[in-house]
C-alpha positions as CSV (number, residue, x, y, z in Angstrom):
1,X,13.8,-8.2,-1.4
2,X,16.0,-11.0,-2.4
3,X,14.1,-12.5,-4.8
4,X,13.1,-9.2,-6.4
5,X,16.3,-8.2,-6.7
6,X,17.7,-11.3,-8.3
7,X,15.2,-10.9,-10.9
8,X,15.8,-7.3,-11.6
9,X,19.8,-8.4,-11.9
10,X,19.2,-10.8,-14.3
11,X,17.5,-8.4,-17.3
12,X,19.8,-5.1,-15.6
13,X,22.6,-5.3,-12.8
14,X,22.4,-1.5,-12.0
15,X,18.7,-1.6,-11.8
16,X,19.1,-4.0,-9.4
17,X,21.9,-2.0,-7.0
18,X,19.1,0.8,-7.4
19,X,16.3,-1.2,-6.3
20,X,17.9,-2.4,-3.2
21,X,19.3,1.0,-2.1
22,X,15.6,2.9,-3.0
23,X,14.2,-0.3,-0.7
24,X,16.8,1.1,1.9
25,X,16.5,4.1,2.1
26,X,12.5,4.4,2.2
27,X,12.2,1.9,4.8
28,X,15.2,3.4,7.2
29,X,13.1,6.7,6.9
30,X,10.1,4.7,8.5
31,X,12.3,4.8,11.9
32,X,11.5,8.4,12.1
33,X,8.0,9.1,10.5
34,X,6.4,6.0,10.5
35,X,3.2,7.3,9.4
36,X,5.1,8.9,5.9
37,X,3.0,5.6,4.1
38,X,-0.2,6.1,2.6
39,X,-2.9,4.3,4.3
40,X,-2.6,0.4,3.2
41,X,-5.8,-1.4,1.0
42,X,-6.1,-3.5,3.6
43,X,-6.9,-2.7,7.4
44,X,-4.1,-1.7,9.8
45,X,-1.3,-1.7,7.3
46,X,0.2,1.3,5.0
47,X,2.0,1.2,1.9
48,X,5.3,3.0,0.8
49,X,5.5,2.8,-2.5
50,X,8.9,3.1,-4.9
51,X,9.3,5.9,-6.9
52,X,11.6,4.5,-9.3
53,X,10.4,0.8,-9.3
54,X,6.5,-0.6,-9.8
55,X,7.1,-2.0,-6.3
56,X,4.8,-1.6,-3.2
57,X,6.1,-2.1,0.7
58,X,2.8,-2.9,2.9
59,X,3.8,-2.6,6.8
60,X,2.1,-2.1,9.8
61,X,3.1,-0.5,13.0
62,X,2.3,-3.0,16.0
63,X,3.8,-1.7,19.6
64,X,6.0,0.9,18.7
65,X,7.4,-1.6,16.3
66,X,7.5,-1.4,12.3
67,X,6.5,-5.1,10.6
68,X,7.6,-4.8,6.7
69,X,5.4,-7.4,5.8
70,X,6.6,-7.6,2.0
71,X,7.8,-6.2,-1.1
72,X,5.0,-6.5,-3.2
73,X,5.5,-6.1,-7.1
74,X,2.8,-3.8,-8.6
75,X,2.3,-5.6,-11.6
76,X,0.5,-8.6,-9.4
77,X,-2.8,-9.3,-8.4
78,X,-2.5,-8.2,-4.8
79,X,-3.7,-10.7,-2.6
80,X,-6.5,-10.0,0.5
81,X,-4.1,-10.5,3.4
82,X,-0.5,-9.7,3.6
């Protein structure tokens, strides 16, 4: 998150403030309906995705127990593990 926002501050500051609190508030929503992702590309995991922002959040849920497991930016090859 930090690194992605950083970059987003550099070429816009409010874009930045934007991304963070969209990154907020989707994955504070995931306390109550964990299952609100679409299923992930890879096995076990699911994917919110931004609706402002080409930004992807894989997570799993492991033990009643959500695991972000990155903030993944769209325009990147995405890689066969998380």
């Amino acid at each position: 998150l930090e690194q992605s926002a950083e970059y987003l501050h550099e070429h816009n500051p409010q874009s930045s403030r934007e991304f963070v609190q969209e990154v907020y508030d989707l994955t504070n929503l995931l306390k109550t309906n964990p299952a609100m992702g679409r299923p992930g590309r890879i096995f076990g995991t699911r994917e919110l995705v931004l609706n402002k922002f080409p930004y992807l959040i894989p997570y799993r849920v492991k033990n009643n127990c959500i695991e972000i497991l990155r903030i993944f930016p769209t325009r990147m090859s995405q890689p066969e593990f998380w």
